[in-house]
N, C-alpha and C positions, 0 to 999 in steps of 0.2 A: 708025568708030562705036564709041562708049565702050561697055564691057562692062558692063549695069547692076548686075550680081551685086557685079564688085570695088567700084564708084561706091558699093554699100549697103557693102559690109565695110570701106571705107574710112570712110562716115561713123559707124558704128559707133564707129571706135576713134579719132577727129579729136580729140575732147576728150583723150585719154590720152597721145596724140603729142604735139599741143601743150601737154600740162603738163612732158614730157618736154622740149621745145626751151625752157620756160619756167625750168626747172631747169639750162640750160647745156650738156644733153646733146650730143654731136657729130648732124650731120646723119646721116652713115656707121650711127652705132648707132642711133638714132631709125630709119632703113631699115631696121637688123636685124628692131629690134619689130615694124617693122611688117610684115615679110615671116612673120614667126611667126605672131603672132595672125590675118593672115589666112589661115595655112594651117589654122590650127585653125579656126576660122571656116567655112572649106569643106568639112573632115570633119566637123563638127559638122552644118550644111546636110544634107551627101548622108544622113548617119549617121542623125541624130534629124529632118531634115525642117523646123527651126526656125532662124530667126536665133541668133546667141549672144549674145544680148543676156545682160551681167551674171547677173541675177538668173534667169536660165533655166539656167547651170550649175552642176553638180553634183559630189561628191567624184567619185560612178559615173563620169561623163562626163571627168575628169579623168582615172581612173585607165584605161576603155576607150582614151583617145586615147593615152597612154603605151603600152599594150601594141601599142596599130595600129602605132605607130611604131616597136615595138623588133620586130615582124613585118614590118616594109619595110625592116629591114636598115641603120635607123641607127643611127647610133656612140652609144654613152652618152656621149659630153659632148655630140654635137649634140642627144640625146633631153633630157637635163638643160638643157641652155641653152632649150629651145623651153617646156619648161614653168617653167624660169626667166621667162620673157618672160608666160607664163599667170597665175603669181604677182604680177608686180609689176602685172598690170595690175589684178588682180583686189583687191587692197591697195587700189591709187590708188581701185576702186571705192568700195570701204569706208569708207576715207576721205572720200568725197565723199556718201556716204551714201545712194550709188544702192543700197548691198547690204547686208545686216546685217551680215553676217561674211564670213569668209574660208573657202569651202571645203577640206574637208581635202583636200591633195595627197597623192599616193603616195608611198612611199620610191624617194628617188632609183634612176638604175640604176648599179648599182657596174660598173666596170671589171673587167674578169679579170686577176687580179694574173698576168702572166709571168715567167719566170725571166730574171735579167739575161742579157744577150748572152755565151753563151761560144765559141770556136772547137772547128768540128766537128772530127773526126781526121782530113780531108782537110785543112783548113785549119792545125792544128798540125804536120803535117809538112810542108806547104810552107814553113811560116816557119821551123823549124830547116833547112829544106834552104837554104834563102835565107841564113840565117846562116853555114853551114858553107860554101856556096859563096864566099862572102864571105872566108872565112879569119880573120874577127877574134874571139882568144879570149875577149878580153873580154865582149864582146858576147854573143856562145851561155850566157856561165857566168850574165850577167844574167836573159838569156831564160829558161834553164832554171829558174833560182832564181826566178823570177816563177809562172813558168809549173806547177811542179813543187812547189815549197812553198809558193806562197799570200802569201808578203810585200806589203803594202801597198805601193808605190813610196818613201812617205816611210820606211820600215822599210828600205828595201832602201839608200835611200845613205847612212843613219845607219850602216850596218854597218860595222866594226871588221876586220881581221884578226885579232886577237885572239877576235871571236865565235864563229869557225868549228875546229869542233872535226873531222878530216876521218882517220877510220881506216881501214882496210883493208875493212873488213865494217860500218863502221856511219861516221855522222858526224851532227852537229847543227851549227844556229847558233841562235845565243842571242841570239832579235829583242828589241829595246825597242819594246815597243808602244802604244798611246795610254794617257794617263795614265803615262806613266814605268813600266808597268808591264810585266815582262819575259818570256818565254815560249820553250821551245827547240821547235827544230820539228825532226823529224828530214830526212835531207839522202840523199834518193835517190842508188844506184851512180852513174848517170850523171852528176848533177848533177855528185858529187863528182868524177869525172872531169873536167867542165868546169872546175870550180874549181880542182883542181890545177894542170892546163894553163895558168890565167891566168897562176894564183901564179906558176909557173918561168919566166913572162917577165918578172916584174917586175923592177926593178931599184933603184927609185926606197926610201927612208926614209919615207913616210905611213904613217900606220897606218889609213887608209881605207881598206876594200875595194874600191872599185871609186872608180878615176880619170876625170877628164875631162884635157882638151887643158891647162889650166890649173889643176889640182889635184881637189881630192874633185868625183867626179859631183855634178851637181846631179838635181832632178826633171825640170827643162825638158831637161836634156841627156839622160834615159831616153825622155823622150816621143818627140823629136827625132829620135834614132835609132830608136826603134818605126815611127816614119814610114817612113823608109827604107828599111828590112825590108818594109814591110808592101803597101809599091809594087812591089817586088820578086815580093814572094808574091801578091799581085793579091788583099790581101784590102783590104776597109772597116771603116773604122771600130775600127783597133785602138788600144788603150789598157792602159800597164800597170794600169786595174783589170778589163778584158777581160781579161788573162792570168788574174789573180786570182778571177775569176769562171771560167775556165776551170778553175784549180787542183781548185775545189772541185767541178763538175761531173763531173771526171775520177775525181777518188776516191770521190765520191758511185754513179757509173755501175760504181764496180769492188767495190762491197758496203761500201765503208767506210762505218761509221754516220752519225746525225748527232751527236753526242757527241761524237766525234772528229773530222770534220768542224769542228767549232762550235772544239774546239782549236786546231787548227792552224791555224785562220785568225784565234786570238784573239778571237772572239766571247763577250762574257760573257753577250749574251740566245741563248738555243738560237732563239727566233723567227726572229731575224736572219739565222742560216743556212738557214732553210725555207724560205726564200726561193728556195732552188735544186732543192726540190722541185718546185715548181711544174714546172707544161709551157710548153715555151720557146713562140717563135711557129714554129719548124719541128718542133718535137713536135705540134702542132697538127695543123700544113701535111700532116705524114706520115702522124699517123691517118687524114688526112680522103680521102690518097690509097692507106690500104690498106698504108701500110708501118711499119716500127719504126725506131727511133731507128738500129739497126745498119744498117738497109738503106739511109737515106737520107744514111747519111754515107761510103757508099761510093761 
């Protein structure tokens, strides 16, 4: 036996569907609409007690059913797509002149900006341990200069020998960064350790920093090998802009500003790098379980 409730919220909205299939809409999304509108439909029912017919809805009732929904714990784009779906119908109303106007909708619900993905300090020393086990120095000196000074990957196989300026107590390399524009980044003990140790195996005339099987690295050939490390170290999801993202996490978590920060990753908007203020989604996870960022990456 047919439900009479849905039978009424279905004829409700028949005219809007089939203007929708009349427009070429797929079957698939004409089903999305229609599973929308009648769920509003039914909180509007239990809620105010009345059909939703067009001209019975209000900004109020528009903006109550948006907050009902972001209190049941849906996603902002599922909450925006449903009163996406309230909009167009309520337009199609308009247009048809069952309604004088278009009730005012609420402002959308914005997303909670998170801090891009960086590797916790459990996760950064599995992948130098995974390297070092490995024995290839190339490789580590990459990692580390990714991972340690922030280089974009395309900055990292543009590099020179001649860039890296590598002293006893101090050392730089001098990236070219977007727009041809140039910028020294200074080059941690260890790094320079790593790079050292490249250096003294080389043996080949390039003036490339860092080699493939068949001449200067490429990008595909850092990623490629990122893989293999990162199967190794039993992480997901790594990418040299993961290391770079990590770069700036790491000096961001150890009191470096954002000024300096926004430097050494060549950022000319300061915004840009605020981005890593934000709370990740396991800064989050950690609050909610009562711990701090130190405790959860132990």
């Amino acid at each position: 036996m047919s439900d009479p409730t849905k039978n009424s919220m279905y004829n409700l909205f028949a005219p809007f569907l089939l203007s929708l299939h009349s427009a070429g809409m797929s079957k698939n999304t004409i089903k999305n609409y229609q599973i929308d509108l009648e769920h509003f439909a039914q909180w509007y029912l239990e809620t105010i007690g009345e059909e939703a017919t067009p001209d019975r809805i209000t900004s109020l009732d528009l903006a109550e059913y948006q907050q009902y929904l972001a209190t049941r714990d849906f996603k902002p784009a599922s909450i925006n797509r449903r009163m996406a779906a309230l909009r167009k119908y309520l337009k199609w109303a308009a247009e048809e002149n069952i309604i004088k106007q278009v009730p005012k909708f609420p402002k959308g619900v914005s997303r909670v900006k998170l801090a891009p993905r960086a590797l916790k300090r459990n996760e950064m020393n599995a992948l130098l341990r995974a390297v070092m086990q490995e024995g290839n120095k190339r490789d580590l000196a990459i990692i580390m200069t990714l991972m340690y000074c922030g280089l974009r990957v395309s900055e990292l196989v543009s590099l020179k020998i001649s860039d890296l300026e590598l002293k006893e107590r101090a050392g730089k390399i001098t990236v070219r960064g977007k727009g041809n524009k140039t910028r020294e980044v200074p080059v941690p003990h260890e790094v320079r350790e790593a790079l050292r140790d490249y250096l003294t195996e080389r043996k080949d005339r390039y003036q490339e920093l860092f080699l493939g099987q068949r001449g200067p690295l490429t990008v595909l050939g850092v990623q490629q090998m990122l893989k293999k490390y990162a199967y190794a170290a039993k992480i997901e999801n790594l990418s040299p802009h993961v290391l770079r993202h990590t770069c700036a996490t790491y000096y961001l978590n150890k009191g470096m500003d954002l000024v300096k920060v926004a430097a050494l990753l060549g950022h000319k908007n300061l915004n840009t790098t605020m981005v890593y203020t934000s709370p990740s989604f396991d800064d989050l996870a950690w609050a909610m379980e009562g711990k701090t960022r130190e405790e959860g990456n132990r």
